[in-house]
N, C-alpha and C positions, 0 to 999 in steps of 0.2 A: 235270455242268455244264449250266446255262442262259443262258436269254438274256439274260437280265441280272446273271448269277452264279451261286453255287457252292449247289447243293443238292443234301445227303447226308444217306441214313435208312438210320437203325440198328434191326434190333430185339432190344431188351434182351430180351423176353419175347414168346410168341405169338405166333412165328411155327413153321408147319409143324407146330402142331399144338395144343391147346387151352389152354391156358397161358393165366394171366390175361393183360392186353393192358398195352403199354408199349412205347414208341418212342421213340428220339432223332430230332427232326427239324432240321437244322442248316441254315441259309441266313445263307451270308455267314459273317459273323462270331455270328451269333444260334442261339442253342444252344434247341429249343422242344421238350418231354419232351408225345407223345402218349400220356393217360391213365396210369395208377399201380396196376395192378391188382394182387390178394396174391388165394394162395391160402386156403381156411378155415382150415387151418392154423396160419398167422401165424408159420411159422420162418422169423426172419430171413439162414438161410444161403440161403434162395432171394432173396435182394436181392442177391448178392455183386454184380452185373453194372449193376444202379442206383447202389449205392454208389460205384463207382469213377467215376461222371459227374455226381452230383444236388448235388453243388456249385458245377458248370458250369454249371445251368440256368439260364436268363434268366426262361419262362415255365411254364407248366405247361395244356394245356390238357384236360379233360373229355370223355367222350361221353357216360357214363351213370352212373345214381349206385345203383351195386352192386358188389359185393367182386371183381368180373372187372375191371371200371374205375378204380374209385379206392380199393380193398382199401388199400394198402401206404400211401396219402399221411399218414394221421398220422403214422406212426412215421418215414417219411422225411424229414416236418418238424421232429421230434424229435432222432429221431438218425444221419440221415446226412447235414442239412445242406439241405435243399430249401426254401430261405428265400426262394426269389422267388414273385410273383402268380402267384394260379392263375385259369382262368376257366370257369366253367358256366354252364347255364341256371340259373333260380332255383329249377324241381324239383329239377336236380340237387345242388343247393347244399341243399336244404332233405329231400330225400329223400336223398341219402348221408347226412348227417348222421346223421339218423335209425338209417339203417342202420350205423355203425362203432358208433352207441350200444347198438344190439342184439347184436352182434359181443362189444363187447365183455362187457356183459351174461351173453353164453351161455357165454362163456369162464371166465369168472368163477365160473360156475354149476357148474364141473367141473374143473376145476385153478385153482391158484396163477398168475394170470395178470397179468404186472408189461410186457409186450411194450409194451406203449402202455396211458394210462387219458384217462377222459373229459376232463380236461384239454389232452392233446394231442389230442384230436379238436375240441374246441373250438376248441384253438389253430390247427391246421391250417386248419378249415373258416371262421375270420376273416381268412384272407389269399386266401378265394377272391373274385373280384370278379363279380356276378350281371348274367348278360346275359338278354337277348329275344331271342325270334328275329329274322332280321333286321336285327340293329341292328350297324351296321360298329365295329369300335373299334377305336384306334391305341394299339399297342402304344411303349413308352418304352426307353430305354435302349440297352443294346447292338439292341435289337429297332426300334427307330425307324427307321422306313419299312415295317414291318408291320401290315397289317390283318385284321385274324381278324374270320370272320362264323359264328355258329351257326343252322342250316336244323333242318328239323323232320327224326328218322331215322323216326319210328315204334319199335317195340318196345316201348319207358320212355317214360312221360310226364316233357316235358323232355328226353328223348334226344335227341344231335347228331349231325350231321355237319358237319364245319368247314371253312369257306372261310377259306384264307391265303396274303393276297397281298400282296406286293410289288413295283413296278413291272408289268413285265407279265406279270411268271411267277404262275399262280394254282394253290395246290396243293389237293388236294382230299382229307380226312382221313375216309372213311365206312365206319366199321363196325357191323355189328351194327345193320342198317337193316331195316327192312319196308315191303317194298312193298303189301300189302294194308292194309284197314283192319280194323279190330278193335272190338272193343264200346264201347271208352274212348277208341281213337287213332285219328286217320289214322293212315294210310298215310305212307311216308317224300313229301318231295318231290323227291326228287333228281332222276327223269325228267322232272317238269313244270315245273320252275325253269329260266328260261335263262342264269340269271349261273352255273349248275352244270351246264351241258353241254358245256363245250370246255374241261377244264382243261388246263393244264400238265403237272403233276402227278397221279397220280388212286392213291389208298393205299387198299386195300380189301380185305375175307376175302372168301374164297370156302368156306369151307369145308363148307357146306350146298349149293354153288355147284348139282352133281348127284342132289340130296334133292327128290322129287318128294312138295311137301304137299296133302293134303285139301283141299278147300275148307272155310272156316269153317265155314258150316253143317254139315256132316258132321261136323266134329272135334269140334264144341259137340257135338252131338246126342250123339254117340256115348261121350264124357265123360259129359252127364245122364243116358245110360241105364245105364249101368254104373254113377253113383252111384245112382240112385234104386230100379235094382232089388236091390242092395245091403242099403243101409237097410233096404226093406220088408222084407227078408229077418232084418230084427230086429241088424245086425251095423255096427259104426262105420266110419267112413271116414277114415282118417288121408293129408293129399294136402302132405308135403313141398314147401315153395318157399322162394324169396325173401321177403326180406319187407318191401320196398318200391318195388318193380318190376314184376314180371309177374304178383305176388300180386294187384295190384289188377287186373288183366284178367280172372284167373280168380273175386273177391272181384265184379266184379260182373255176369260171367254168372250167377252163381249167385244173387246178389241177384235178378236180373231173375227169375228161372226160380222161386226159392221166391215170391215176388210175386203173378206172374202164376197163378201155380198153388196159390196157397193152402196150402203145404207145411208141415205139424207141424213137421217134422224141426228141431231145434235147427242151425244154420251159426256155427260156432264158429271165428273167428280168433284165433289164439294164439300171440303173438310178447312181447316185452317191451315194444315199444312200439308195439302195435297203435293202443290209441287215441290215441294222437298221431299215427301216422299216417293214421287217419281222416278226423281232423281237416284236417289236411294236405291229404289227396286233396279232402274239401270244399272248401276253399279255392282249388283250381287250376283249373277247371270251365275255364277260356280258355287252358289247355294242353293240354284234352281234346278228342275228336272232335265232327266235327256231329252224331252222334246224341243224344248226352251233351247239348251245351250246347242245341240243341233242344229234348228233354224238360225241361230247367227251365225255359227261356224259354216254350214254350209251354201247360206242364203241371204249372210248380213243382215237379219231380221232381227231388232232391238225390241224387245218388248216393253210396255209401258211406256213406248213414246209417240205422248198425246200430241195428236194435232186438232 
């Protein structure tokens, strides 16, 4: 109970332990489903627990646009019923996409894969509505009197954390944030925003909470040295990721570092839709960090452009 009414969260998925992410967030009468994650797998006996609510959903909202976050939302719009608006940032609108298309791609590429096809990713990802950061927006229907706002988390370009309020209860939805900055991102804002330091409500992982990290320089460093002495060593580098998320953080340390240093070594990205997501990360340069949009402004230097 609040102060101006009834707010109850469920979680269907991720909680207490690493489970892609998914929440019921209920106020009032307004039923709001945080993120829709699916494992790589895609059995749909692990939806049993969305299924029996994603009829009831009013809204659907976003934080990152990767198979932990919005993994399940095709096939939920498909076939369990998940027919109201959804909301992200425009990377994540435009880089999930991307990603369910390679998803399904690779599935395809090794079994008889009928779980969802590009059509329902299609279909799915045109009921999502693209926000800015920043930008307050009134939710309709059973949700009317709700205002959803997405802050920058860090991590994924595009990544959120959501501000949801109503009257004067304000809930605060932050997972899967970074606080430091990174080659391509800020840093989240969550500390230095002040409409995000007294919530109400405050919904967040801890589960790195006691994970003492490197600092960047170290961590970089110590990545280029074990690739490069590698290589030299005459032997390939195979580095497993994502492939439209944290791929480009690592896609452009490694740009800078072969660059600056003149490096033979071929850097091969290889996903199905590597160059459209290149293209992509091109295009976003004002969802990137100050060092990023810097170097172009001051040095025409495009990032993500593979040669």
């Amino acid at each position: 109970m609040s102060a101006s009414g009834v707010v109850k969260f469920t979680p269907i998925s991720g909680a207490r332990n690493e489970e892609p992410l998914c929440y019921l967030l209920e106020i009032d009468e307004a039923k709001l489903l945080l993120d829709c994650g699916w494992t790589d797998a895609c059995d749909p006996s692990d939806l049993t627990q969305l299924r029996r609510v994603a009829r009831q959903v009013d809204a659907v909202l976003f934080s990152h646009a990767d198979m932990e976050h919005l993994g399940a939302y095709p096939y939920a719009v498909e076939k369990l019923g998940l027919t109201c608006p959804s909301y992200g940032t425009v990377p994540v609108h435009d880089m999930g996409q991307m990603h369910m298309y390679d998803v399904w791609q690779s599935k395809r590429d090794v079994e008889e894969f009928t779980t969802f096809t590009v059509e329902h990713i299609d279909a799915a990802f045109s009921k999502m509505v693209q926000l800015r950061y920043s930008q307050p927006y009134s939710l309709a229907g059973k949700c009317k009197g709700i205002t959803i706002t997405a802050y920058a988390a860090g991590h994924t370009i595009g990544g959120s954390i959501w501000k949801i309020k109503k009257d004067t209860d304000e809930i605060l939805y932050a997972v899967d944030y970074n606080h430091r900055k990174e080659g391509h991102l800020n840093g989240t804002v969550l500390m230095a925003t002040e409409a995000l330091t007294r919530p109400s409500v405050l919904i967040t992982d801890a589960y790195n909470a006691k994970s003492v990290q490197p600092l960047r320089k170290q961590r970089d460093a110590a990545l280029i040295d074990t690739l490069t002495s590698t290589i030299k060593s005459d032997t390939s580098v195979l580095i497993p990721v994502d492939t439209t998320t944290r791929v480009l953080e690592l896609a452009y340390l490694l740009e800078q570092h072969w660059a600056a240093n003149r490096m033979s070594f071929p850097l091969i990205l290889l996903t199905h839709q590597s160059p459209r997501t290149a293209v992509l990360a091109k295009s976003m340069l004002e969802w990137m960090g100050d060092g990023v949009t810097q170097a172009f402004s001051q040095r025409r230097e495009v990032p993500f452009d593979f040669k």
